[in-house]
C-alpha positions in Angstrom: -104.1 136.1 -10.3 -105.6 135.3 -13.6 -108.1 136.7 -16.6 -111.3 135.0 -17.7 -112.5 136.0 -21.3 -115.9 134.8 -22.4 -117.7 135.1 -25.5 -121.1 137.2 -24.7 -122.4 139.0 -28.1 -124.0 142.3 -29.0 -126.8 139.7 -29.1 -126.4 140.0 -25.1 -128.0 143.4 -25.1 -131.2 142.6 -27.1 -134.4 140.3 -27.4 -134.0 137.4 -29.7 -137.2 136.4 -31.6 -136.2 133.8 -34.0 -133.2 132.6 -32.3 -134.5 133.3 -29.1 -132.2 130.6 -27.2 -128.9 132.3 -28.2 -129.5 135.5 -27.7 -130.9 135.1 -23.7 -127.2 132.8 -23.6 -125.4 135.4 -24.6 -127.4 137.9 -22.5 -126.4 135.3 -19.8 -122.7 134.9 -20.4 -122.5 139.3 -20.1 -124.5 139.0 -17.0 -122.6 136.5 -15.1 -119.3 137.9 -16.9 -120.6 141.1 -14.9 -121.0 139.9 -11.8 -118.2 138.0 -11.3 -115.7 140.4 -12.4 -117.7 142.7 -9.7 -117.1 139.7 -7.0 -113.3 138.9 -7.8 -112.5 142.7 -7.8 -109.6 143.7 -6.2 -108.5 139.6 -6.1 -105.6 140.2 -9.4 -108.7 137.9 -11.7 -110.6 139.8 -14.1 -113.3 138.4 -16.5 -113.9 139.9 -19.6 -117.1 139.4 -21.4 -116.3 140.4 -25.2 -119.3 141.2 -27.3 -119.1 140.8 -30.9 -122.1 141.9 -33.7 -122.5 139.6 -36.5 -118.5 137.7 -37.5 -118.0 135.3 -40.0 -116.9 132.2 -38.4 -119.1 129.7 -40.0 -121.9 129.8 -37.2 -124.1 131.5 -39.5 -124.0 128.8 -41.8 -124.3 126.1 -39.6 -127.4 128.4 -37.7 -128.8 128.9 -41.4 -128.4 132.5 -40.8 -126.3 133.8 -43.1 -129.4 135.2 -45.5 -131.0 137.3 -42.5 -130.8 141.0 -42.5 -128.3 140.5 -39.0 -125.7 139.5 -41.8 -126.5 141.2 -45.1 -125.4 144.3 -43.3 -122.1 143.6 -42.7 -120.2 141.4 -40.5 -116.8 141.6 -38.8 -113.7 140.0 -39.2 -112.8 136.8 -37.0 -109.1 138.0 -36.4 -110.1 141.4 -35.7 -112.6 140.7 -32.9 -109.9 137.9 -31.2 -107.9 140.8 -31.3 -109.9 143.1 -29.7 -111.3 140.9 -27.0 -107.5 140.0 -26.3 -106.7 143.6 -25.6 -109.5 144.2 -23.7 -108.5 141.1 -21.5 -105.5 142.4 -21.1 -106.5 145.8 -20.0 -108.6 144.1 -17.4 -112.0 145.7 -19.4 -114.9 144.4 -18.2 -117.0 144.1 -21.2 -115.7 144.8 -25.3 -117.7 145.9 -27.5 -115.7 145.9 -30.9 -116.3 148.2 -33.9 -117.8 151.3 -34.1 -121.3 150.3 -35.4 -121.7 147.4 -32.7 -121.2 150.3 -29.9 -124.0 151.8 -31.1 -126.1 148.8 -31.6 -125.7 148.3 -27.7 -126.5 152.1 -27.2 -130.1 151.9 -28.7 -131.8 149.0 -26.3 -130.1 151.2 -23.2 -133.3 154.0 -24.7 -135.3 152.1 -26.7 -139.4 150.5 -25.8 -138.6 146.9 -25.1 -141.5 146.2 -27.6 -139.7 148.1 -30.6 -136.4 146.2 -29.5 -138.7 142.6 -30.2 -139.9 143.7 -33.4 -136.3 145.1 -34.8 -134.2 142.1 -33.7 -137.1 139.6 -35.2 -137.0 141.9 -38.4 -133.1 141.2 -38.5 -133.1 138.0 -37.7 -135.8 136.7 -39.9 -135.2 134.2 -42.8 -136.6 135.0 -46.4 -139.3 132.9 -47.3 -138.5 130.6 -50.3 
């Protein structure tokens, strides 16, 4: 018996131009979070993947990205989203999605052209030009 929480992000469900590394990761950590909570079913283990949107935790500083669109539009609390991920885990949810506007934001790739998903996330993630 046992739960497994890991840290995907709402990054997870989209293309990454521009930080192109991270966002497959986190596409990777939802994936494999998916599958194995599909494999250990019915053991008493669940995995969790929790999928924050933009939370200030000092990554976007130390990723120089705190001046992109991605986080001039708001970012979540770091409490808030531990807390939610927790109760998710502790429901035995497979994947969290925290917040209202981050549901949505994993709505729109589910029916959106892959090629406008690559041109939106570069838009938001793109640094202003000095």
């Amino acid at each position: 018996h046992g739960k497994i929480l890991n840290l995907a992000s709402t990054a997870a469900f989209l293309p990454g131009p521009n930080m192109a590394v991270y966002y497959a990761s986190k596409a990777y950590v939802l994936s494999l979070s998916e599958a194995l909570a599909y494999e250990v079913r019915g053991s008493g283990v669940t995995v969790t993947a929790l999928c924050p949107g933009p939370t200030v935790t000092g990554f976007q500083e130390r990723a120089n990205v705190e001046s992109t669109l991605l986080f001039r539009f708001g970012h979540g609390d770091a409490a808030k989203v531990a807390n939610a991920g927790f109760d998710g885990l502790m429901r035995g949810k497979t994947v969290v999605v925290p917040g209202v506007v981050n549901k949505l934001t994993t709505l729109g790739p589910r029916v959106s052209p892959r090629a406008l998903l690559v041109a939106v996330s570069a838009k938001l993630t793109e640094r202003p030009r000095a």
